[in-house]
N, C-alpha and C positions, 0 to 999 in steps of 0.2 A: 520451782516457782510457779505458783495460779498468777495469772494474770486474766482481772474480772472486769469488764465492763457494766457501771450501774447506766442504764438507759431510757430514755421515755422522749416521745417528738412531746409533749402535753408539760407546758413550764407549770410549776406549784404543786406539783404531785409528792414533793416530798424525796427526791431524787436527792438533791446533796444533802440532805438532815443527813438520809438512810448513808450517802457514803461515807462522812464526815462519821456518824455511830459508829457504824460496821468495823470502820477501820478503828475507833476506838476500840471496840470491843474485839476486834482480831490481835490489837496490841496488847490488851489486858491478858489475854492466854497464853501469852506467853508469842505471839508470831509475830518474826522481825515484819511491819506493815508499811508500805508506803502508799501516800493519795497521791495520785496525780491528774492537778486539776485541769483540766480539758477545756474549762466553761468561760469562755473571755469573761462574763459576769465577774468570774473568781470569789463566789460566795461561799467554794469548801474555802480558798486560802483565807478570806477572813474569818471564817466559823472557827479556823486555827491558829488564830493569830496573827497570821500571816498577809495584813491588809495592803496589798501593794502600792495605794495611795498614801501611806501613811512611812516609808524609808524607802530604801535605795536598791531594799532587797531583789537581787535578780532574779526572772521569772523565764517560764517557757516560752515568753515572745524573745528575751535573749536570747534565750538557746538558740530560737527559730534561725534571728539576724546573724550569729554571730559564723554559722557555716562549720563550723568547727567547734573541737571539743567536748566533753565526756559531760552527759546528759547527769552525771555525780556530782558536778560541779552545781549543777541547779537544786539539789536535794538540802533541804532544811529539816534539822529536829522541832518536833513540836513539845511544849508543855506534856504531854502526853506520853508518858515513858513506852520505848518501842514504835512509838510512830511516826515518821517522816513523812514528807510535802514537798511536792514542786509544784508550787503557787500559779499562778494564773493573771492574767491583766486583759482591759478591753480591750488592747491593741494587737492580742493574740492572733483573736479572727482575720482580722486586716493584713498584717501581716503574710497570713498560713495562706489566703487567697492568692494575694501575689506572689508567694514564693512558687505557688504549684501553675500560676501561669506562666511565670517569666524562665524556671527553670524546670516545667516539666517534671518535678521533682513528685513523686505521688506520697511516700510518705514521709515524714521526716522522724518518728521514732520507732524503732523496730525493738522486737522483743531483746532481742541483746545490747541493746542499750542499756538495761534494765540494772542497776551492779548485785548478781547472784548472792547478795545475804538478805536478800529480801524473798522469804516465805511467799507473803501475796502481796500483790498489786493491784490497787485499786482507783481504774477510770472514772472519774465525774466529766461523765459527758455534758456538751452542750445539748441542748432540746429542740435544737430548730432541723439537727441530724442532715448537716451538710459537711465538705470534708471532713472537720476535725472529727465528729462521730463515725466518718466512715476509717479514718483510722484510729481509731480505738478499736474499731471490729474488726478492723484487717489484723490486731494483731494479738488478739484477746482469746485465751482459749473458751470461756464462757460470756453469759450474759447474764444478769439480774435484771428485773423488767420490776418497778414499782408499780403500784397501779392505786390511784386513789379511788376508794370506793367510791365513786359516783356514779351513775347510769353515764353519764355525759363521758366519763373516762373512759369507756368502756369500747367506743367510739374511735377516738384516740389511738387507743391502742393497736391498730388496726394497722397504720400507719408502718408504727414502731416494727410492728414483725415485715413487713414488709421488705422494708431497711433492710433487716436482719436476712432474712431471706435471700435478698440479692447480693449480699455480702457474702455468704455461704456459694452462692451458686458462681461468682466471680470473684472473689481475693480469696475466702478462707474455708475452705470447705470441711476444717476440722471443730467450725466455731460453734459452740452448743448453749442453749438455753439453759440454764441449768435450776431456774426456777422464777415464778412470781409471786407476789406478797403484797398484801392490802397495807395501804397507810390510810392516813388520816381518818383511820375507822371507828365513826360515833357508834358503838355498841347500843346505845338506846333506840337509834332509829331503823326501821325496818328494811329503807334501802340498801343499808350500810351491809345490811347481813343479807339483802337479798342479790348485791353485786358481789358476794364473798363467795357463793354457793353459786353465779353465774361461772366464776370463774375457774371454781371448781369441778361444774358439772364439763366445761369446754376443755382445760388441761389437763385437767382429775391430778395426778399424783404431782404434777409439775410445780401444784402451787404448796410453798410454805406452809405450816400450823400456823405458824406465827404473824398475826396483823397487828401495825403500829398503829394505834390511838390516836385519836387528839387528845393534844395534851399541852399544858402553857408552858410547862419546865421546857419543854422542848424550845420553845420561842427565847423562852430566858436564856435555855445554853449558847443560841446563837449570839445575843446578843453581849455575853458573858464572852465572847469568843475563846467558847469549852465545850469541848462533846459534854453530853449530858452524863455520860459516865464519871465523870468528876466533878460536873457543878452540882448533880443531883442525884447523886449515886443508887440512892434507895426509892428513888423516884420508877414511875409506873413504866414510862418511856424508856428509862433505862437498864430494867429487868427486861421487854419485851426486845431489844437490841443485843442482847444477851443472847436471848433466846434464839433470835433469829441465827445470831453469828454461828452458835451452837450447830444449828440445823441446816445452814451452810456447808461451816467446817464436814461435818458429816455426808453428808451429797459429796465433796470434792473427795472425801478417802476414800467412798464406791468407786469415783473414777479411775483412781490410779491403781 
């Protein structure tokens, strides 16, 4: 089992598209995939149906309250043949605060919580990288780092490794980068490709081929609550999530 962290402090960068894809396109290959959403927003769980305001369905703030019981019981299948969800709610963060002040409790899901038929596991962190993000990197063998092509992002980013950094050097010292990749990349304009090739001249081999686009199908799968792999299969965005997933997969069979 991988278990990956998608990451960024910088909201809008395309963070839960990319996980919400990824994990489509990990479940399309054939790998048993699970998301789990991290992000009190909880915009993976409604990008998959899975809108917590809208049924009864229990979420990881249950899990959080309830002290007990098998983190399987929170797993939901999606639309999405092969890929599972444990959804997310605002009251997640609130929660996760108090439970780590009142019982000293530092993280509440550990890799083996995880139920071993799942290939990979895929974190949708929150972005503002206060506990819940720092457990997701306590117990993640990798990270994915999105990075929206803007000079402004770039900035940002800055942050995000930081995080990272001091995770590595006190909780996980096994935790590895294991690549970044441009979103939201307008190919026409000149910034778009001249923060592609920043990030390439600073990482070099670290960063992906593969940059997500703008693209509006993108916007409609969300709002279809469907990876774009299924609402718009032939569509641009969902060829380049392909490809990405592709170039992943591959990075993580070097590792092992």
């Amino acid at each position: 089992m991988h278990i990956l962290a998608i990451i960024n402090n910088k909201g809008g960068v395309g963070k839960t598209t990319s996980a919400v894809n990824l994990a489509a396109a990990f479940a399309e290959k054939g790998k048993a995939t699970l998301l789990v959403d991290l992000d009190p927003a909880a915009s993976a769980s409604m990008h998959l149906g899975l809108d917590p305001t809208r049924n009864e369905r229990q979420t990881l703030c249950d899990y959080l309250l309830s002290g007990q019981g098998k983190l399987a019981d929170f797993i939901y299948p999606t639309s999405f043949k092969g890929l599972d969800c444990i959804p997310s709610e605002p009251a997640l963060s609130e929660f996760y605060e108090e439970m780590v002040q009142e019982q000293e409790v530092d993280f509440f899901i550990q890799p083996q919580d995880f139920p071993d038929r799942y290939e990979l596991v895929l974190l949708d962190c929150p972005p503002n990288l206060g506990n819940l993000a720092y457990n997701a990197l306590a117990i993640s063998g990798f990270v994915l780092i999105p990075v929206q092509t803007q000079f402004l992002a770039l900035t940002g980013l800055e942050l995000t490794l930081k995080t990272v950094q001091k995770v590595q050097r006190h909780l996980n010292p096994d935790l590895k980068i294991l690549g970044y990749f441009g979103t939201q990349f307008d190919r026409r304009t000149r910034a778009a490709n001249e923060v592609v090739q920043l990030l390439k001249d600073r990482f070099a081999d670290q960063v992906f081929e593969t940059v997500i686009g703008v693209n509006t199908k993108l916007t409609e799968a969300y709002n279809a609550q469907k990876p774009i792999l299924n609402y718009a299969s032939s569509a641009r965005g969902a060829k380049e999530y392909r490809a990405l997933a592709d170039e992943i997969l591959k990075r993580l069979k070097k590792t092992t």
